[in-house]
C-alpha positions in Angstrom: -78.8 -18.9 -72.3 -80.8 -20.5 -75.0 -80.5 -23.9 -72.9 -82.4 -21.9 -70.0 -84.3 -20.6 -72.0 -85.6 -24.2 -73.5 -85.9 -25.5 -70.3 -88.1 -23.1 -68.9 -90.7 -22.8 -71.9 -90.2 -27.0 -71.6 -91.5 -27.1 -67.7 -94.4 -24.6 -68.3 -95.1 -27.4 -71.2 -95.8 -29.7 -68.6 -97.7 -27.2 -66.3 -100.0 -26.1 -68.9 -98.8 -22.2 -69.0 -98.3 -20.0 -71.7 -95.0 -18.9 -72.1 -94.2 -15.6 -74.3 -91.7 -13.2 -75.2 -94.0 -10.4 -77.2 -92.5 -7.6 -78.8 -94.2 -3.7 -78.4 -91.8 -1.2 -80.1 -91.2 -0.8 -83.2 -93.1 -3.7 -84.3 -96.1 -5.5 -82.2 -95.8 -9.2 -82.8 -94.7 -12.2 -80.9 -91.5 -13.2 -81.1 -91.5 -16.7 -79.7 -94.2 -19.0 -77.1 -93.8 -22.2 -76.0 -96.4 -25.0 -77.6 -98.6 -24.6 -74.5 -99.9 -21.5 -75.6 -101.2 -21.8 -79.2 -102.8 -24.8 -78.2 -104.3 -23.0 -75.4 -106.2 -20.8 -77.5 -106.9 -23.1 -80.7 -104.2 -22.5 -83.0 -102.8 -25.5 -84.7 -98.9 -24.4 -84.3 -96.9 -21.2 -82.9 -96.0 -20.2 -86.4 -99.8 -19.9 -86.9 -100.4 -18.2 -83.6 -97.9 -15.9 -84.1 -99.5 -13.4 -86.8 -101.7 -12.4 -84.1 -101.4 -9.1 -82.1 -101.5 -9.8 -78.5 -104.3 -6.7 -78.0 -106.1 -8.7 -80.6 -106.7 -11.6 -77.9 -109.0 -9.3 -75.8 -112.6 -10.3 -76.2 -113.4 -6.7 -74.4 -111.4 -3.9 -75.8 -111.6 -2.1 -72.5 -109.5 -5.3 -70.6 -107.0 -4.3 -73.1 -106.8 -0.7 -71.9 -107.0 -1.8 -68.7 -104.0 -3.8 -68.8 -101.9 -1.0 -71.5 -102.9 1.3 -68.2 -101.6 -0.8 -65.7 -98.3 -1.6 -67.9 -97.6 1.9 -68.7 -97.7 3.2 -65.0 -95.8 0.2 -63.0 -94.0 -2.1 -65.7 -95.5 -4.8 -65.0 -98.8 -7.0 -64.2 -99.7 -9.4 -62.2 -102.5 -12.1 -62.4 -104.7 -9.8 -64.7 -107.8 -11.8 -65.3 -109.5 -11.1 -68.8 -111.5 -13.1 -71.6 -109.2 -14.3 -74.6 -110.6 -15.3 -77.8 -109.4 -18.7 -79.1 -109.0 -18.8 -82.9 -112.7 -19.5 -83.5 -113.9 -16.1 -81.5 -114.7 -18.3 -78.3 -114.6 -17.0 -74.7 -111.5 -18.3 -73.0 -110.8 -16.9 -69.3 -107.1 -16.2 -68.6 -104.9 -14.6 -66.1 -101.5 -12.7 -67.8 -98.5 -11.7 -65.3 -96.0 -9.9 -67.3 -93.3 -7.6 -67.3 -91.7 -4.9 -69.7 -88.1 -4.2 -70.1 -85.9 -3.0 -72.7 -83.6 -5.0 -75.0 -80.1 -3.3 -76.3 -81.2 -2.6 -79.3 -84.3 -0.1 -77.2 -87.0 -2.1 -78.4 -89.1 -2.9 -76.1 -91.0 -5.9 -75.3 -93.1 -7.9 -72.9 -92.4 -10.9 -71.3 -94.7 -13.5 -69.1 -97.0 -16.4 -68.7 -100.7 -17.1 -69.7 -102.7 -19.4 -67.5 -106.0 -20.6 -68.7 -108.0 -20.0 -65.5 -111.7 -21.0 -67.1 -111.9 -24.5 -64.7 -111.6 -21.7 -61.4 -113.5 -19.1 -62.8 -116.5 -21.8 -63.5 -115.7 -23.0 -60.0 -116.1 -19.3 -59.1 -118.9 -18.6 -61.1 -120.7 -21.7 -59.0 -119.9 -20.2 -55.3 -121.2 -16.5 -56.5 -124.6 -18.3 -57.9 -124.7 -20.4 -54.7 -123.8 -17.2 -52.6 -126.1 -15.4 -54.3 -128.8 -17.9 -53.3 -127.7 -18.1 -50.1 -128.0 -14.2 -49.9 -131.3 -13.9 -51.2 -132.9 -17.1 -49.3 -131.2 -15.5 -45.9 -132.9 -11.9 -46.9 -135.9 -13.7 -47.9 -136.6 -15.5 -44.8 -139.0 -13.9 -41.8 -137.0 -14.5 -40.2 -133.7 -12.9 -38.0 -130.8 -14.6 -39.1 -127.2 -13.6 -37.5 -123.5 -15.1 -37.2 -121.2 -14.1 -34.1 -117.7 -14.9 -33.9 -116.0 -16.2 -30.4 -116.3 -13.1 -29.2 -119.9 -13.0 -29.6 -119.5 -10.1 -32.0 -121.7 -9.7 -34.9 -120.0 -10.9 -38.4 -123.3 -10.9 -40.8 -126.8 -10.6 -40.5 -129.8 -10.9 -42.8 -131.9 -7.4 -44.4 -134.7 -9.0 -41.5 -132.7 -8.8 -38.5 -131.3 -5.2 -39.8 -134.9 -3.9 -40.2 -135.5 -5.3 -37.1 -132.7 -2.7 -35.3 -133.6 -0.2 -37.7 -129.7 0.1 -39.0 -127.9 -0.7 -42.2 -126.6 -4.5 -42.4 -122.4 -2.5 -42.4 -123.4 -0.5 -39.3 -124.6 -3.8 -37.2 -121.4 -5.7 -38.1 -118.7 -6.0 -35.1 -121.3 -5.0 -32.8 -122.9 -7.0 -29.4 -126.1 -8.2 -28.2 -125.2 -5.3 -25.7 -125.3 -2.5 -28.3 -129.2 -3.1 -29.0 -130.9 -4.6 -25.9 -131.3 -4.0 -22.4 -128.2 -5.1 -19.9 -130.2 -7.9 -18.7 -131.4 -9.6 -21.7 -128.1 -8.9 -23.5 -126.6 -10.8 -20.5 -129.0 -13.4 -20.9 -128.1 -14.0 -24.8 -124.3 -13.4 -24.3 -124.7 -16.6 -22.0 -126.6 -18.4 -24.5 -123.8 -18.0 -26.7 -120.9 -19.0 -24.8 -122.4 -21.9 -23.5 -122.7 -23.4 -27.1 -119.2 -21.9 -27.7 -118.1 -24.3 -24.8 -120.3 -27.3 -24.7 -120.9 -27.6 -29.4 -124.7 -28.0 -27.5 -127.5 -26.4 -29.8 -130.4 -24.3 -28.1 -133.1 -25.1 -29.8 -136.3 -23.4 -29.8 -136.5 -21.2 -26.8 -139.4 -18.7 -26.0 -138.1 -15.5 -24.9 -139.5 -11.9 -24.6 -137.0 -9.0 -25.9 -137.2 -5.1 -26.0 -136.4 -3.7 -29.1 -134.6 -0.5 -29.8 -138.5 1.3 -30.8 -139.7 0.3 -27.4 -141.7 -2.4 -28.3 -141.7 -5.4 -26.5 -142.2 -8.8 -28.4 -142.3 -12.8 -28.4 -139.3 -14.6 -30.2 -138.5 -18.4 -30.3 -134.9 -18.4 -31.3 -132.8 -21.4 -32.3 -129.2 -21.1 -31.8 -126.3 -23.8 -33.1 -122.1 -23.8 -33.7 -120.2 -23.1 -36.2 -116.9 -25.3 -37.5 -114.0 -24.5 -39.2 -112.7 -27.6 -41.4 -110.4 -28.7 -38.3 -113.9 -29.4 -36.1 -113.4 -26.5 -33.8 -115.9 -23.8 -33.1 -115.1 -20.4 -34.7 -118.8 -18.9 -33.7 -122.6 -19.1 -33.5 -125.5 -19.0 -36.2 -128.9 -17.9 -34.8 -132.4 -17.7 -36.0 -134.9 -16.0 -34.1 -138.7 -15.8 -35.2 -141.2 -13.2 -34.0 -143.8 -15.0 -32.8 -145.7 -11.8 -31.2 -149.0 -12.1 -33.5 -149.4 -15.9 -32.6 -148.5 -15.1 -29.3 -151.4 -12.8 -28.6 -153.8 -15.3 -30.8 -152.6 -17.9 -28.0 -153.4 -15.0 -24.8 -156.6 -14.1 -26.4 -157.6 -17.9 -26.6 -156.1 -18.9 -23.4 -158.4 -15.5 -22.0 -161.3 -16.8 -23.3 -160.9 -20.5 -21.6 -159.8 -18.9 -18.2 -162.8 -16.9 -18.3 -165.5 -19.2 -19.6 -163.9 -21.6 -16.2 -164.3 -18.9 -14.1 -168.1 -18.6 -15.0 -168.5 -22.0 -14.2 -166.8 -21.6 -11.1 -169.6 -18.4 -10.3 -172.2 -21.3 -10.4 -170.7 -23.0 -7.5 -170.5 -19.8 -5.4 -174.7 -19.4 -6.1 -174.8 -23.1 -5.2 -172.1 -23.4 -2.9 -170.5 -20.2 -1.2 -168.2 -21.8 1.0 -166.5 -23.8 -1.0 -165.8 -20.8 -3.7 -164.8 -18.9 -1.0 -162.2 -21.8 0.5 -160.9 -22.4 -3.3 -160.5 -18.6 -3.7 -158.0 -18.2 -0.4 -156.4 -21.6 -1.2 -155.4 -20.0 -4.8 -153.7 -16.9 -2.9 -151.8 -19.5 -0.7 -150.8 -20.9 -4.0 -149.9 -17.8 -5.7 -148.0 -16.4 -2.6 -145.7 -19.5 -2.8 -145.0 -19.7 -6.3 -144.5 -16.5 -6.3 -141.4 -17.2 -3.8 -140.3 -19.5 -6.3 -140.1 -17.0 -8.9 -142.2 -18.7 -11.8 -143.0 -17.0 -14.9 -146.6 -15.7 -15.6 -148.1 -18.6 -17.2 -146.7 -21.0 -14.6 -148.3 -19.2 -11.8 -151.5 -18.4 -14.0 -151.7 -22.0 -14.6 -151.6 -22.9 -10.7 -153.8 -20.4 -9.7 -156.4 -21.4 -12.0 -156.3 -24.6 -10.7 -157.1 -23.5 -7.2 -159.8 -21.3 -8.1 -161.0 -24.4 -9.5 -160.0 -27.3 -7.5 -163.2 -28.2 -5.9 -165.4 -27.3 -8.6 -166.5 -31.6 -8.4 -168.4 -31.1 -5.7 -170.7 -29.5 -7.3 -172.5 -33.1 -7.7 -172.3 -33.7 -4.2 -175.6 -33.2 -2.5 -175.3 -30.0 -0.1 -176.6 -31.7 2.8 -173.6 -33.9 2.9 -171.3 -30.9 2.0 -172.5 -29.0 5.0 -173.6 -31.8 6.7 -172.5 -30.9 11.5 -170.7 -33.5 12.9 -168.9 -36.1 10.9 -169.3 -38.2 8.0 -170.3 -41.6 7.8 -167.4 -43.7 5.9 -169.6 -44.0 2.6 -170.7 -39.7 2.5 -167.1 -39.5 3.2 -165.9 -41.3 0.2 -168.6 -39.0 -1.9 -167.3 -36.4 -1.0 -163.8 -37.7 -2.2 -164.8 -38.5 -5.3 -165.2 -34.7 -6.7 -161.4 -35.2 -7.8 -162.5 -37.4 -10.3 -165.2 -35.7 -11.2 -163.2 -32.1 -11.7 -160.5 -33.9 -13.7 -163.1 -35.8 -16.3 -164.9 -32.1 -16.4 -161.4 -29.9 -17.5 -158.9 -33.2 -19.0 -159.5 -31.9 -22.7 -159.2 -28.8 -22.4 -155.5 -27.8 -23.9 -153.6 -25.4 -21.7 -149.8 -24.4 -22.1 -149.6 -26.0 -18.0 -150.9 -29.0 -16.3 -153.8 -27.9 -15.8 -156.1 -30.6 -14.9 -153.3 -33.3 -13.6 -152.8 -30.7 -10.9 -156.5 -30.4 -9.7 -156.5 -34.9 -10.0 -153.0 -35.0 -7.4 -154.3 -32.1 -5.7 -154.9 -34.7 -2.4 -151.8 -36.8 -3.3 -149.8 -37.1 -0.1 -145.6 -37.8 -0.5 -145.8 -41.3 0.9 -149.1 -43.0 -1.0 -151.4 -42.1 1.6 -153.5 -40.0 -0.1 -156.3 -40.4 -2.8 -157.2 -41.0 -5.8 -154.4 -42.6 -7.2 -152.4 -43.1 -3.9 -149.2 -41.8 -5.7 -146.2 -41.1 -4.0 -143.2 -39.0 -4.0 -142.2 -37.8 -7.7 -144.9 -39.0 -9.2 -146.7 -35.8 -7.8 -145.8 -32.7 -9.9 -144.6 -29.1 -7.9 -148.1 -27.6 -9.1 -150.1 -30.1 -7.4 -148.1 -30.5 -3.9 -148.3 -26.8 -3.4 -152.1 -27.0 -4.2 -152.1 -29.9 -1.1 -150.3 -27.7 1.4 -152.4 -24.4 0.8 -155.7 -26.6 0.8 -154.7 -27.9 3.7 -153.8 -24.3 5.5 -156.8 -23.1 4.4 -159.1 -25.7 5.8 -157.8 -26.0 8.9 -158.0 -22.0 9.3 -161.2 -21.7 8.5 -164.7 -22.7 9.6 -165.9 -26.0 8.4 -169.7 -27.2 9.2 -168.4 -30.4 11.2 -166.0 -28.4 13.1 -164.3 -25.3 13.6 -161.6 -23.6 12.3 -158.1 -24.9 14.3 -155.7 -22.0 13.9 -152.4 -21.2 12.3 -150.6 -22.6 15.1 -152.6 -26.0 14.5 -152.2 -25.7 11.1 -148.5 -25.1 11.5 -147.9 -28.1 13.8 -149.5 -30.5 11.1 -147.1 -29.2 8.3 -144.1 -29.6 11.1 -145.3 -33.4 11.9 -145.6 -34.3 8.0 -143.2 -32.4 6.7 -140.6 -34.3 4.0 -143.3 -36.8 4.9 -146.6 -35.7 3.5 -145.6 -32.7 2.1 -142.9 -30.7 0.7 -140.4 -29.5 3.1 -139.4 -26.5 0.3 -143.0 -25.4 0.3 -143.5 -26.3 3.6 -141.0 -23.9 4.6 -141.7 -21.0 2.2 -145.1 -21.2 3.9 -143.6 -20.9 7.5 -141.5 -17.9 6.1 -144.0 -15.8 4.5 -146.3 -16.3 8.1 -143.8 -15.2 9.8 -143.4 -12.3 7.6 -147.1 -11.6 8.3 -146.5 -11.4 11.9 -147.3 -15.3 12.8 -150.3 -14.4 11.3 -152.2 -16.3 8.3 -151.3 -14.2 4.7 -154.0 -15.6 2.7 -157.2 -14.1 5.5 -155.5 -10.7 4.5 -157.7 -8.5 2.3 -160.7 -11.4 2.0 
């Protein structure tokens, strides 16, 4: 026995654990340790450490109670974490698993190990500050910050994004997108998140409207990116979304006050030049009716129909007697006339607008294969905004009355968008137009109501 003994104090030796064999009843003392533990706690030999009383180690008297308590009603204890005192009063963080059995004699006495846990409790000291930090920069922020596991289920969220739901951060977690917004948009975000879950691809900055649970509607940009385990793989999604409803309305009330101050421009034209504000008010239903079909959002479609309204707005330096000059145009009043493209783009090119504004006034008379003017560009180089601008000024102007000729007809019109189509013009828009005349009746959509 006493070789077993030996041996076992001799391998905690060399795992740095305190070994002891303290006795309770009748007498409190220790009755032997191996050398790892006086040295543990400053004492020069065992013989010294042994005068002390083990309740004597405590630093806090009630860790002491705590652990009689525990011994008293099991027996035993298990990785009890306390503060020792080393022989000169200093802090020493330990862990005690011990058990208490009686000897033949019915004395009783306590035997286990001591591990000097300070280097992990620093380590854990470290993670609570930086957790702490963590916590109070995420609560801080003003932003909604949340993490979702694979199954898109909410594991944490920030005090802004709980505000934001008007719930308690414990009652939001294990909940869905589902369980706060409409079917739709919840739908929308769900998607969101399993395509990063699939493809490790970020989405990064995206502009979305969402209805929260008060009602109110606002403007987010919201950032979304995976999250590894140490192996590489994806175990969920972080996302931050900011409100962005204030600067939002900043940008509408600006973006008001520039649509308006054009459209007063474009009321000069109509005093100087009635016709043509009349033409470039039909061509920007044409335009709306078609994007419309496309299904663009509201400051696409704003930004086209603006564009109409205001696509001919260069002419106001062409003299009117070449405007509504009878008959046709010599080549030189001709290529006047032409040149209000360049004119209307050097007017409205610097002014900023969340759409492409101005290039789609300057392509507005592009033509797919080079033929048209200013730039003679072809093919891609012309934006969407600018070839559905071409085919509604053309359906326009050949519908209506012009002074050098009159008005040719839908059918006419119709045959000149056949005979150029995927050639001139757009064979998408070219057939939305023939779908939404026929769902007029073969009749022209844009005369209705004007």
């Amino acid at each position: 026995m006493k070789n077993t003994f030996h041996l076992n104090f001799s391998t905690a030796d060399h795992l740095g654990i305190g070994l002891f064999k303290y006795n309770l009843y009748p007498r409190e003392k220790f009755i032997v340790t191996n050398s790892t533990l006086p040295q543990m706690l400053g004492h020069s030999s065992p013989a010294d450490f042994k005068k002390t009383k083990l309740n004597d180690l405590f630093f806090d008297p009630k860790d002491w109670e705590e652990f009689s308590q525990i011994l008293r009603k099991s027996g035993k204890v298990i990785f009890f974490e306390a503060l020792f005192k080393n022989k000169e009063n200093n802090p020493l963080w330990v862990a005690i698993t011990a058990s208490k059995i009686t000897l033949k004699n019915e004395s009783e006495c306590l035997e286990g190990i001591i591990e000097n846990i300070s280097g992990h409790k620093a380590v854990e000291e470290k993670l609570a500050i930086e957790k702490d930090f963590l916590r109070g920069l995420l609560d801080n922020m003003p932003d909604a910050v949340y993490f979702k596991d694979r199954n898109n289920r909410i594991v944490k969220v920030n005090k802004y994004y709980a505000q934001g739901v008007g719930l308690r951060p414990e009652e939001i977690i294990g909940k869905s997108d589902f369980d706060f917004f409409p079917q739709e948009q919840a739908k929308r975000m769900f998607d969101d998140d399993n395509k990063i879950l699939e493809t490790g691809i970020p989405i990064v900055g995206k502009i979305e409207r969402t209805l929260l649970p008060d009602g109110r509607w606002n403007q987010v940009i919201t950032t979304k990116i995976p999250m590894y385990e140490k192996s590489g793989k994806i175990i969920g999604t972080m996302g931050i979304t900011r409100d962005m409803t204030a600067y939002a309305n900043t940008e509408r009330e600006r973006l008001e006050m520039l649509v308006n101050a054009l459209r007063v421009v474009g009321k000069t034209l109509e005093m100087r030049d009635p016709y043509t504000f009349s033409h470039m008010r039909r061509v920007a239903k044409i335009a709306g009716n078609i994007a419309g079909q496309l299904g663009w959002d509201e400051n696409r479609l704003l930004g086209l129909k603006l564009s109409a309204e205001l696509h001919d707005l260069g002419k106001m330096s062409v003299p009117l007697e070449i405007l509504n000059k009878p008959g046709k145009l010599s080549e030189l009043e001709y290529r006047f006339i032409q040149e209000h493209v360049a004119k209307c783009y050097d007017i409205v090119k610097d002014i900023q607008f969340p759409f492409p504004f101005a290039e789609t006034i300057y392509q507005h008379h592009e033509l797919l294969d080079g033929s048209g003017y200013p730039r003679r560009l072809k093919a891609d180089q012309i934006i969407l905004e600018a070839r559905i601008l071409t085919i509604s000024d053309v359906l326009e102007a050949m519908t209506h009355h012009r002074p050098y000729r009159q008005a040719v007809g839908v059918e006419a019109a119709g045959r000149e968008l056949t005979e150029g189509r995927g050639v001139k013009y757009d064979s998408k828009i070219v057939d939305i137009v023939f779908a939404l005349i026929a769902e007029n009746g073969g009749k022209a959509f844009w005369m209705n109501g004007t």
